[in-house]
C-alpha positions as CSV (number, residue, x, y, z in Angstrom):
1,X,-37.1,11.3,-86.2
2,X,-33.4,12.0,-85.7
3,X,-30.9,11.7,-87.8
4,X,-28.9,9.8,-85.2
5,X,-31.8,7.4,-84.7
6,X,-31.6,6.7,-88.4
7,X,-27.9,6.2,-88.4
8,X,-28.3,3.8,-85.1
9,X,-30.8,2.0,-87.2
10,X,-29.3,1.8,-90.4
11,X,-26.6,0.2,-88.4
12,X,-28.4,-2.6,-87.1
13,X,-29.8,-3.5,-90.0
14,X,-26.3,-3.6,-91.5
15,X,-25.9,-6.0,-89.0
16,X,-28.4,-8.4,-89.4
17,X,-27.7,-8.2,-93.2
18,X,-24.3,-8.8,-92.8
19,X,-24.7,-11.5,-90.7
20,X,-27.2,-12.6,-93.0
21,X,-24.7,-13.1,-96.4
22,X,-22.3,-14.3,-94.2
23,X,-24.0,-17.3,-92.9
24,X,-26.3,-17.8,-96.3
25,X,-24.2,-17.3,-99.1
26,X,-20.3,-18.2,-100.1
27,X,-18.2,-15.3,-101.9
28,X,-18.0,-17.5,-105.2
29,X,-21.6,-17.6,-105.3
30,X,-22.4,-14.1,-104.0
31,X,-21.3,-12.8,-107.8
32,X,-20.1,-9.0,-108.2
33,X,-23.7,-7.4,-107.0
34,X,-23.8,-9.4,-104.1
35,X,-20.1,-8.1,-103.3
36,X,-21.3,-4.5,-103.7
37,X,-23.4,-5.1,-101.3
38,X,-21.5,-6.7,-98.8
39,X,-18.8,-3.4,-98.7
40,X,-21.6,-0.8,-98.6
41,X,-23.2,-2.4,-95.9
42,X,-20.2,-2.8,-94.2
43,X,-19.4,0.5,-94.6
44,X,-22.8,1.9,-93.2
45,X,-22.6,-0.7,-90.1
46,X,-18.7,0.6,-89.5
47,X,-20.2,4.7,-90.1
48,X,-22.8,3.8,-87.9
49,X,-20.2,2.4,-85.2
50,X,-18.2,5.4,-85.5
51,X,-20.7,7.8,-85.1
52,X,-21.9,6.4,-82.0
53,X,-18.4,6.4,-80.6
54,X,-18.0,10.2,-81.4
55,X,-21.2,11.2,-79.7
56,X,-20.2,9.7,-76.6
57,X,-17.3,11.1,-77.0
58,X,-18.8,14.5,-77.6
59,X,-20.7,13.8,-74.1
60,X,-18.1,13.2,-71.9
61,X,-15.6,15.7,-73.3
62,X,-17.2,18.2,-74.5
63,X,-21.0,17.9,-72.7
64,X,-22.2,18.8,-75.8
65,X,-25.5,16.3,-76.5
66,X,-25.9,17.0,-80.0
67,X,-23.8,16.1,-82.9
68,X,-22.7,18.5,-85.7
69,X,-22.1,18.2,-88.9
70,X,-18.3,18.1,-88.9
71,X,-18.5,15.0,-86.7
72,X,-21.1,13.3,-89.2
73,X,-18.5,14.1,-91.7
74,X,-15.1,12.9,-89.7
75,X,-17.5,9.8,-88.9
76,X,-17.5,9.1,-92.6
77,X,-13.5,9.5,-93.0
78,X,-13.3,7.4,-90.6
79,X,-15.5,4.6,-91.2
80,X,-13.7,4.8,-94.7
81,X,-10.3,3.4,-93.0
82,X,-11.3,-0.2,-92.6
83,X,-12.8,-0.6,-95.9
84,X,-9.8,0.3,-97.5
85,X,-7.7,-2.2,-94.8
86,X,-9.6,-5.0,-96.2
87,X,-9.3,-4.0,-100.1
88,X,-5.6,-4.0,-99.2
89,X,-5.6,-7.4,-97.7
90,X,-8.3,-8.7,-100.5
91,X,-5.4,-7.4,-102.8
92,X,-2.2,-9.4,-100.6
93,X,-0.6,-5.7,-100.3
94,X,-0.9,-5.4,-96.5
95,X,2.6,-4.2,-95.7
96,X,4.0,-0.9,-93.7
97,X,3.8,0.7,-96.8
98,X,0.3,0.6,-97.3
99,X,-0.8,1.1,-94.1
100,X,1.0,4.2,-93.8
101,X,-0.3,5.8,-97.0
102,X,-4.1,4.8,-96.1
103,X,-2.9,6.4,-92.4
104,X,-1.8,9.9,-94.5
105,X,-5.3,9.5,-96.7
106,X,-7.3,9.3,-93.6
107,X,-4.8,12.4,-91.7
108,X,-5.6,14.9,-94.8
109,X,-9.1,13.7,-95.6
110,X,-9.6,14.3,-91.4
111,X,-7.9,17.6,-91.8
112,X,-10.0,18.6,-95.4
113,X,-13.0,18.3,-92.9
114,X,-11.6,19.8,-90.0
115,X,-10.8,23.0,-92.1
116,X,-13.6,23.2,-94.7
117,X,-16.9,22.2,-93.0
């Protein structure tokens, strides 16, 4: 089995489970456990959403059908964007100043991959 039909997977289930705790439970009654779960799975369902969107853009612009590991790894950067968008807001410090240092985070950590792996 491939490692992008795990991924694909993994994805859908985030899905479901997401949709799941969303429908099911209320975020006072979830308790801290509950909220652990909620961002990883979140986070797997946006990595998995990412990934997906760099292999077809590896297809059209590159024709290249298989993914390497430095787009696995940029996938991962940048499925970490969004999660940290929504601490932000969960914190009330969504301004210009935050976005743009989680924008230079993402721009080195993109970069760190782009040059090491």
């Amino acid at each position: 089995m491939s490692i992008n039909r795990i991924i694909k997977a993994a994805g859908i289930v985030g899905v479901l489970v997401l949709v799941g705790m969303l429908t099911l439970t209320s975020p006072t009654a979830i308790g801290p456990l509950g909220v652990l779960v909620f961002f990883t799975t979140l986070y797997v369902t946006i990595f998995s959403v990412f990934s997906v969107a760099l292999e077809v853009f590896n297809r059209l612009a590159y024709k290249r059908e298989d993914m390497k590991r430095k787009d696995y790894l940029s996938a991962a950067v940048m499925a970490f964007g969004p999660i940290m968008i929504m601490m932000a807001r969960s914190f009330g410090a969504i301004n210009l100043w935050t976005l743009s240092l989680i924008a230079i985070f993402l721009i080195l950590a993109e970069f760190l991959v782009y040059k090491k792996a």
